[in-house]
Backbone bond lengths (Angstrom), bond angles and torsions (degrees), N, CA, C in turn:
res aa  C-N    CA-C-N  psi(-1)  N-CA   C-N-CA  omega(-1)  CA-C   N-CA-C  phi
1 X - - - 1.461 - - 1.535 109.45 -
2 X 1.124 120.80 125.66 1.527 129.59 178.93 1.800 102.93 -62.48
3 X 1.335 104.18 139.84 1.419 118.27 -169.80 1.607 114.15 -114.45
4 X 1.048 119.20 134.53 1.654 116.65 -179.71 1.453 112.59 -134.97
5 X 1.293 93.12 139.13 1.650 100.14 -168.55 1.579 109.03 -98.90
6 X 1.268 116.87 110.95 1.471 113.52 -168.67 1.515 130.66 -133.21
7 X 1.345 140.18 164.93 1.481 108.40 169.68 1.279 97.47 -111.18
8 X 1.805 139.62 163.08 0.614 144.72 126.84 1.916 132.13 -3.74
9 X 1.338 106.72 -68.53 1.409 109.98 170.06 1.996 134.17 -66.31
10 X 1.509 90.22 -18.68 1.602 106.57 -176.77 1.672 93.48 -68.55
11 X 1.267 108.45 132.13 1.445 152.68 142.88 1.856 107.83 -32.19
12 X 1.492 95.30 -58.86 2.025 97.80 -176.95 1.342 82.53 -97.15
13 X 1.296 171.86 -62.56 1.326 149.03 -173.72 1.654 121.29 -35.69
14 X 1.368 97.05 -47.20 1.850 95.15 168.76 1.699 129.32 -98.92
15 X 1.040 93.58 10.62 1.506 116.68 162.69 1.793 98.71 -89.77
16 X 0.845 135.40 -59.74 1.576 140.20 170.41 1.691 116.02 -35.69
17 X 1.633 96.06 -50.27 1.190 112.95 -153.29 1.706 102.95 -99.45
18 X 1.495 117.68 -3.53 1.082 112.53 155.94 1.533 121.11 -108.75
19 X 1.396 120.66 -23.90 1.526 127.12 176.99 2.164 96.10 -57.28
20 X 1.682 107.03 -32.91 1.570 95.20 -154.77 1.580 82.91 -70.09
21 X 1.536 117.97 -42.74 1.489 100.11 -154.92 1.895 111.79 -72.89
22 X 1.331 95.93 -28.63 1.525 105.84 155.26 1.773 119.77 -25.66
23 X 1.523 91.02 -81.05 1.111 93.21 171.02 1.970 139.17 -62.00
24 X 1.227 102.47 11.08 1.532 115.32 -169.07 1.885 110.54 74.66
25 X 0.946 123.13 21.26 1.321 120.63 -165.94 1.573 110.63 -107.63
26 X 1.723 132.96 111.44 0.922 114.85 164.00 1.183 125.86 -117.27
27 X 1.999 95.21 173.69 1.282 104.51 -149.84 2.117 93.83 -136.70
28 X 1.359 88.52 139.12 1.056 103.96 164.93 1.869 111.59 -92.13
29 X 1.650 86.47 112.91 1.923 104.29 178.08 1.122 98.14 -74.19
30 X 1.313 105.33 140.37 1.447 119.68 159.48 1.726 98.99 -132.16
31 X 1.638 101.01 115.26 1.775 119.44 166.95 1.226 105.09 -33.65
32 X 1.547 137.21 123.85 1.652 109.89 150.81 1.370 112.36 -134.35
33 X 1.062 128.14 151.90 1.872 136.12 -172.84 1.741 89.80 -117.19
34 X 1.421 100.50 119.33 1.537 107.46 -172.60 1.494 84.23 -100.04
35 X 1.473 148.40 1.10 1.053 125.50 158.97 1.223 135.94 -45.79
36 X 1.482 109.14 -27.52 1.621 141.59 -140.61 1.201 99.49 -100.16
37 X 1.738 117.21 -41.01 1.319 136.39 -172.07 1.433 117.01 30.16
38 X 2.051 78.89 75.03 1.597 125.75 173.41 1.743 99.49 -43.33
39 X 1.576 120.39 138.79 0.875 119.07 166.34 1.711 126.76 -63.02
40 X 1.545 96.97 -41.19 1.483 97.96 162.60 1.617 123.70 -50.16
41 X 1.433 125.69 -33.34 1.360 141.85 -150.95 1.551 87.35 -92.37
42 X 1.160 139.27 -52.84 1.439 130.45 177.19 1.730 127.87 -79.87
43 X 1.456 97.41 -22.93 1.366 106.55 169.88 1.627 113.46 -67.29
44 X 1.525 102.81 -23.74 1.875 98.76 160.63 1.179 135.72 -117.55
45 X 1.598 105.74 1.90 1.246 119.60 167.53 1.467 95.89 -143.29
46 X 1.555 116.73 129.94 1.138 150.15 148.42 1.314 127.67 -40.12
47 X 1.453 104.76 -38.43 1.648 120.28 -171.20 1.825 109.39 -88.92
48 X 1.750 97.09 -21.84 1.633 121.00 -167.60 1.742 99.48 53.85
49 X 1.058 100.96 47.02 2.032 80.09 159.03 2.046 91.77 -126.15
50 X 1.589 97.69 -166.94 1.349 114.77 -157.46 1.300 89.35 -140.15
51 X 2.021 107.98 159.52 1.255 92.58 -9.19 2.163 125.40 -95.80
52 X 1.185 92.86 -160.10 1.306 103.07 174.00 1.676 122.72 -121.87
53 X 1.352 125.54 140.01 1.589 103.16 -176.41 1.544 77.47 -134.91
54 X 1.380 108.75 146.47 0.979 159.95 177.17 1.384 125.56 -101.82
55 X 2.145 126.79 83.73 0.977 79.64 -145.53 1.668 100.64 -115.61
56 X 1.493 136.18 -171.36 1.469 106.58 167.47 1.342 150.75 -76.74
57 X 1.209 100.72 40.77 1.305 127.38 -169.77 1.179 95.19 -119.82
58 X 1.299 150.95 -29.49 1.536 147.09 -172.59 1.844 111.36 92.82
59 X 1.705 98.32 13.70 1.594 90.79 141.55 1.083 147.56 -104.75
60 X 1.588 118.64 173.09 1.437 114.57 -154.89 1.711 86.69 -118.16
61 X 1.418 129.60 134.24 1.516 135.72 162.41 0.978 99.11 -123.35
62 X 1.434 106.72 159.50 1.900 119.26 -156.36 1.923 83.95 -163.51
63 X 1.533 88.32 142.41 1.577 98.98 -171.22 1.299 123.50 80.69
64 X 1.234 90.45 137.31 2.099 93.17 -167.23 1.498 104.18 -64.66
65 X 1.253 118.19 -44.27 1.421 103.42 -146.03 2.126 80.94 -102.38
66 X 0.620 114.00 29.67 1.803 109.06 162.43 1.704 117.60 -110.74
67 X 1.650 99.47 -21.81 1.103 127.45 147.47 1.634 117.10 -63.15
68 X 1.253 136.49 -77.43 1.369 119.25 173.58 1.350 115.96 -33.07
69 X 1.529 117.40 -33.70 1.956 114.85 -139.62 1.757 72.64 -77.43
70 X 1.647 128.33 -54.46 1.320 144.21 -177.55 1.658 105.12 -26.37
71 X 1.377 97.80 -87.06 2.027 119.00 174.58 1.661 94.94 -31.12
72 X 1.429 135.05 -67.55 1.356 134.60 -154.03 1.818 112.00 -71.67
73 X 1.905 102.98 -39.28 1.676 102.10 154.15 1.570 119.72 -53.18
74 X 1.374 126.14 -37.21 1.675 122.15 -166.83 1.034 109.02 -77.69
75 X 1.459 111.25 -32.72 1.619 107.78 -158.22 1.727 108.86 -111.58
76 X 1.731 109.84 19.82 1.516 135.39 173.98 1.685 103.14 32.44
77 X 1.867 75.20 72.76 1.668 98.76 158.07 1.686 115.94 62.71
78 X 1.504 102.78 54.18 1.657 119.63 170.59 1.065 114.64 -71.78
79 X 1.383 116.78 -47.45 1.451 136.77 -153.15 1.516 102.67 -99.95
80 X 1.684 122.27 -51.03 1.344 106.51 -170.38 1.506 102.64 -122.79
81 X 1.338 96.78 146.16 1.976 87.67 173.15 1.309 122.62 -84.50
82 X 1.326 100.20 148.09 1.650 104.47 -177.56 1.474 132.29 -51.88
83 X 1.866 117.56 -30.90 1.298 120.92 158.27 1.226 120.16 -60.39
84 X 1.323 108.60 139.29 1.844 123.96 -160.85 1.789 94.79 -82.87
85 X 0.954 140.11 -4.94 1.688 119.79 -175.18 1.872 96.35 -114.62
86 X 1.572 115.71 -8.09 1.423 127.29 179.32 1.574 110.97 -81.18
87 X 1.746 93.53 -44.53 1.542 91.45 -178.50 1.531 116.95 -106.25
88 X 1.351 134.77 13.55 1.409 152.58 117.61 1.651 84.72 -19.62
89 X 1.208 90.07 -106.51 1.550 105.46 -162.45 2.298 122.03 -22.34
90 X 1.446 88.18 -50.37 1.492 102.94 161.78 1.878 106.02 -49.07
91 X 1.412 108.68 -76.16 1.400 100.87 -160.81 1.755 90.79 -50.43
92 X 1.603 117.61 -61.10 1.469 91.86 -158.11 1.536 133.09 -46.24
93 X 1.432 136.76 -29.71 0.675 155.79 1.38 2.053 78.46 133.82
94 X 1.343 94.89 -85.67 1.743 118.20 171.70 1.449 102.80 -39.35
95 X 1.598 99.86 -59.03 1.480 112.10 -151.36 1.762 97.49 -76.86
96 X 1.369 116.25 -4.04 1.518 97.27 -167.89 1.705 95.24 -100.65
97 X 1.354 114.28 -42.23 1.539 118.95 171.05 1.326 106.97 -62.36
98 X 1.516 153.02 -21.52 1.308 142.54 162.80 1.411 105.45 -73.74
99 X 1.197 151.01 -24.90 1.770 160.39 -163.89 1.523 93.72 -109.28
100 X 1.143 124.11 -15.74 1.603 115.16 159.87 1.667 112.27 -77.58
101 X 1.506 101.20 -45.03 1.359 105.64 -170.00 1.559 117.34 -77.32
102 X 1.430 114.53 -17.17 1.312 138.61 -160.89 1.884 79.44 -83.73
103 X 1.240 138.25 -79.45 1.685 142.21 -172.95 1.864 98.44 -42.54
104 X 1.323 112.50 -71.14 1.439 118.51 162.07 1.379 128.57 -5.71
105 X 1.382 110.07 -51.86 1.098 127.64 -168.86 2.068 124.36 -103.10
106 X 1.851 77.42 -21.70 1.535 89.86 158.05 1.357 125.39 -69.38
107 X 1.775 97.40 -36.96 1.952 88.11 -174.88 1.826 101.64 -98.55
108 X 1.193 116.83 20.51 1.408 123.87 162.46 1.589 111.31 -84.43
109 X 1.508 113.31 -27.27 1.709 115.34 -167.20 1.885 96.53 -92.80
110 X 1.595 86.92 -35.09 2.163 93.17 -167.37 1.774 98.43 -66.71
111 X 1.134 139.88 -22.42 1.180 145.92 178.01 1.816 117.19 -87.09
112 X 1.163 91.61 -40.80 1.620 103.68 -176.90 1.702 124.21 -80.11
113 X 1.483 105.59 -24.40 1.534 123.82 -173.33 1.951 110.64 -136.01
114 X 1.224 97.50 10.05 1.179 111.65 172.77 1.837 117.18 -110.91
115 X 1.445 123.04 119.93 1.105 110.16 170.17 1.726 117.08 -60.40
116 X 1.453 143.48 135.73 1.289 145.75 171.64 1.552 120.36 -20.11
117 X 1.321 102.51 -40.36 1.560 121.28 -161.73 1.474 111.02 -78.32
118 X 1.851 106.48 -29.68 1.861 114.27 163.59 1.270 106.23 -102.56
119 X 1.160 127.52 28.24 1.581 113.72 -175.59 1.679 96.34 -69.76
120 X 1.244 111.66 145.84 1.756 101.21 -173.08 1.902 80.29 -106.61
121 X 1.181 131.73 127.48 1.286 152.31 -168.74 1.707 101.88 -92.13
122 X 1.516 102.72 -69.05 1.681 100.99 166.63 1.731 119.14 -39.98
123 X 1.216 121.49 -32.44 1.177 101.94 -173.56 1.793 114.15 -94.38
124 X 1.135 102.25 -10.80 1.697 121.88 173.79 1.368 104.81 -68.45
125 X 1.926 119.95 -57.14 1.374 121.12 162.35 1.633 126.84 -41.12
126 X 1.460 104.91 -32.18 1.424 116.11 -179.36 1.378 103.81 -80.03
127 X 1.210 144.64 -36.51 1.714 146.13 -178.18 1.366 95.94 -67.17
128 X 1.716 114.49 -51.79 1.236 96.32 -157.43 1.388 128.79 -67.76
129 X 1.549 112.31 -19.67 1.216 140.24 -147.09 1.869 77.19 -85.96
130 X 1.329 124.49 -64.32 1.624 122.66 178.93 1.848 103.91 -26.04
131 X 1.314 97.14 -60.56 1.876 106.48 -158.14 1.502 80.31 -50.33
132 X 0.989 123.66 -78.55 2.012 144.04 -148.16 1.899 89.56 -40.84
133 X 1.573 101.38 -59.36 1.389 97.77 -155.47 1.971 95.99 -71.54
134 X 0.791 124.04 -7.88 1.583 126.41 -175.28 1.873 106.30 -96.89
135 X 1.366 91.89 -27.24 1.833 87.88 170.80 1.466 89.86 -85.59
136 X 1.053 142.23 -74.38 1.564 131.58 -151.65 1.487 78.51 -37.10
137 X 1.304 140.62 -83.37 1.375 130.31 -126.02 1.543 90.61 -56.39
138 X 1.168 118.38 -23.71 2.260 106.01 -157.30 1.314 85.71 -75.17
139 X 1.629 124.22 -39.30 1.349 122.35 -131.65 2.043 91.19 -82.74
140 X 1.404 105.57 -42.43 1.534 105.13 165.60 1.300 134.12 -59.08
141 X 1.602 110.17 -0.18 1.440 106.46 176.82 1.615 85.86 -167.14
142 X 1.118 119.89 64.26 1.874 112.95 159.50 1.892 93.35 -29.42
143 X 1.506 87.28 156.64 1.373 115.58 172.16 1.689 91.49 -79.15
144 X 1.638 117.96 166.77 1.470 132.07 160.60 1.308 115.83 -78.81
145 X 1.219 123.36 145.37 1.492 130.22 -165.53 1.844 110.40 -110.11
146 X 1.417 109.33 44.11 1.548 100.36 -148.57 1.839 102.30 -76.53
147 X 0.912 117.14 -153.61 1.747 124.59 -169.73 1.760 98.64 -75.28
148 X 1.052 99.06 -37.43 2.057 106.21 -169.55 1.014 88.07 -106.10
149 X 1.070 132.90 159.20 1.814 151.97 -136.65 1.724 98.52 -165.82
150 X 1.284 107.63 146.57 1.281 97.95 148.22 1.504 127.74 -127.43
151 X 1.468 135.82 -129.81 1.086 113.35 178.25 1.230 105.34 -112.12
152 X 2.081 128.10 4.85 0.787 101.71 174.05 1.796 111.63 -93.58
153 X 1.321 114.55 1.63 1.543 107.31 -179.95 1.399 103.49 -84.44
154 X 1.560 134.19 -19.54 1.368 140.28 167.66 1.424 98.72 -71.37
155 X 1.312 153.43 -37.96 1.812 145.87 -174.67 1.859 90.08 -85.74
156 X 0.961 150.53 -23.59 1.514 155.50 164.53 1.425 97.76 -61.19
157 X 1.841 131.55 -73.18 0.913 119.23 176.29 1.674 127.14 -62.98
158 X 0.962 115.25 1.72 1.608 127.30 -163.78 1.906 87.93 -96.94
159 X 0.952 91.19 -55.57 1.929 110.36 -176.69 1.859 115.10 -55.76
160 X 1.805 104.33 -33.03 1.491 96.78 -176.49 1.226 97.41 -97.31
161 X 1.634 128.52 -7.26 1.330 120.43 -168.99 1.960 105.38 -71.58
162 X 1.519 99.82 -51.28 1.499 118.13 171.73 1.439 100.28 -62.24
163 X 1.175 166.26 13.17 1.520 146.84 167.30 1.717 81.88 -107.80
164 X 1.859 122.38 -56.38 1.596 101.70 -178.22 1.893 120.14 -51.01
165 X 1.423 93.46 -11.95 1.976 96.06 -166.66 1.524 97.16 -76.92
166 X 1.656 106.91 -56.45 1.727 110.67 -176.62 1.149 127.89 -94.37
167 X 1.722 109.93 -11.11 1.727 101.14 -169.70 1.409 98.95 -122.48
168 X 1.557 117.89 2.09 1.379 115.71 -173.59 2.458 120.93 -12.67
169 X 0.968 127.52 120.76 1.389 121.08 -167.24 1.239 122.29 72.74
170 X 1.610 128.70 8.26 1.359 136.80 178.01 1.668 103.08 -113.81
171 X 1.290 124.24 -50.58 1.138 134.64 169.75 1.712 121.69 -52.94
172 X 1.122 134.56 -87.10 1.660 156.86 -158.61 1.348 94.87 -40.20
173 X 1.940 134.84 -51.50 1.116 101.95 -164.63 1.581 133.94 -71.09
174 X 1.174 128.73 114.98 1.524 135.67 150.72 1.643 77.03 129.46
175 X 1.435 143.00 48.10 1.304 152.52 147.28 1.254 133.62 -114.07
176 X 1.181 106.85 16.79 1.743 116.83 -163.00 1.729 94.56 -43.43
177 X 1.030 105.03 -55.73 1.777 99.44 -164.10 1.552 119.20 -64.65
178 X 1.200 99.98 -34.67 1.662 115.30 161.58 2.084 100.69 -38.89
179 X 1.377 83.57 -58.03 1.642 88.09 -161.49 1.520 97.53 -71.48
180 X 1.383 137.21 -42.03 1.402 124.52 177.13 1.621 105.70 -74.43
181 X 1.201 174.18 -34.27 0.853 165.13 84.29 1.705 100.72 32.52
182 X 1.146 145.05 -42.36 1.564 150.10 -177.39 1.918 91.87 -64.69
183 X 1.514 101.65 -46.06 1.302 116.65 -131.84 1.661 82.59 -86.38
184 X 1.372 140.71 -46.35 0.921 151.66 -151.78 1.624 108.27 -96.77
185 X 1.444 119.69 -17.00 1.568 127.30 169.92 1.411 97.63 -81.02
186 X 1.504 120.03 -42.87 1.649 110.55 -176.23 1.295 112.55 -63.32
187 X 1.579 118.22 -64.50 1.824 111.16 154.22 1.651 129.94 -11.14
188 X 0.819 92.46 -45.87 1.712 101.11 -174.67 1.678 115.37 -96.59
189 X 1.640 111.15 -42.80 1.484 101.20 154.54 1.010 117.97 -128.02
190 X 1.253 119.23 86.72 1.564 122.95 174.88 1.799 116.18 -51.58
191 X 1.202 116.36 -48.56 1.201 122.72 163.11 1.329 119.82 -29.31
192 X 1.459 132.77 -51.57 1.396 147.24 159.18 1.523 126.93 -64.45
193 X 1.179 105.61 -16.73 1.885 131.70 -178.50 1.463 100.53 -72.50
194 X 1.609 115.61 -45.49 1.609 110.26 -160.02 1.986 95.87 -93.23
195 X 1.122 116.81 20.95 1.702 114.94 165.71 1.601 108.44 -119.78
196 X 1.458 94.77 3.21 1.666 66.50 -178.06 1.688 114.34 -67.88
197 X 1.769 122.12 -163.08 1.318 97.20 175.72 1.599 110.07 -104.70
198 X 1.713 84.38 167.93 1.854 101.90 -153.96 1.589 90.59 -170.20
C-alpha cells in the first residue's frame, strides 16, 4: 500500500488525502512534523515539506499537485477529465486554491518563526490582498459542484478548510457563497469532509 507522510493541518496534505480516497486509492498515513526533520521526511524529500507519497514501486513524489497528476494516472483519470478545455479548467482551478494556500501559509510562517518586533506587516498586507482578490474571483463564479468532482474542486475544498483552521472571522465576510459552496461539498461528500485540515 503506498504510504504518505502528512500533517493533519496542511492544506496540500488534505487535498492528497481526499483526491486519494476520492479516487478509491488507499493509503497508509503516516503523521509527520517536518519541524523535526524526520529522517524518513528528507530521505524523500530534499526540500522536507509535505506532503510526500510513497509509492509501491519505491517511488518518492513530492508536491501536492504531482501527487494528484500521479493518483489521477492510477486510478485512469478520477481526478481529471480526459477533455483538454475540462481538465484546463480542473488543473487551473488546483493551481488557484494551492496559490491561495501558498500566501496563507506565508503569513502563518512570518508570525510563527518571526519575533513580533520584525514581523514585516507590508508584506503580510501584500499576501493578503492576493488571497482576498482570488476569493472575490471564486466567490463571483463558485466552481460547479456536479456528481464527478475533480481535483480541482477537492484543492478549493482543501483551501477553505485551511482559511476556517487559521483565519477563521478574517475570511467569510463578502463570501457567503464561498462558504455555502464549503457547506454543500461536505453534504455531498462527507467522506472527503472529515480530511479536510483540522
Amino acid at each position: 500500500m503506498p504510504k504518505l507522510l502528512f500533517a493533519t493541518p496542511s492544506p496540500y496534505s488534505a487535498k492528497v488525502r481526499m483526491a486519494a480516497a476520492y479516487a478509491g486509492i488507499a493509503l497508509e498515513e503516516i503523521p509527520t512534523n517536518t519541524g523535526e526533520e524526520p529522517e524518513l521526511l528528507l530521505k524523500n524529500n530534499p526540500l522536507g515539506k509535505i506532503p510526500v507519497l510513497l509509492t509501491d514501486e519505491g517511488e518518492n513524489l513530492f508536491d501536492s499537485r504531482a501527487i494528484t497528476q500521479y493518483l489521477n494516472r492510477v486510478s485512469k483519470n478520477a481526478l481529471f477529465p480526459r477533455n483538454p478545455a475540462k481538465r484546463l479548467e480542473a488543473e487551473r482551478l488546483e493551481a488557484l486554491a494551492d496559490g491561495i494556500c501558498d500566501c496563507l501559509l506565508a503569513h502563518v510562517y512570518e508570525r510563527r518563526f518571526r519575533p513580533e518586533e520584525i514581523v514585516h506587516q507590508p508584506w503580510l498586507d501584500k499576501q493578503w490582498k492576493k488571497v482576498t482578490r482570488a476569493l472575490d474571483h471564486l466567490e463571483a463564479s463558485p466552481p460547479k459542484l456536479p456528481k464527478k468532482i475533480t481535483a480541482g474542486q477537492i484543492a478549493l475544498r482543501a483551501c477553505l478548510g485551511y482559511l476556517d483552521l487559521r483565519f477563521s472571522g478574517k475570511w467569510e465576510r463578502g463570501h457567503s457563497r464561498l462558504k455555502r459552496w464549503a457547506k454543500r461539498f461536505d453534504e455531498k461528500f462527507p467522506e472527503l469532509a472529515t480530511r479536510a485540515p483540522h
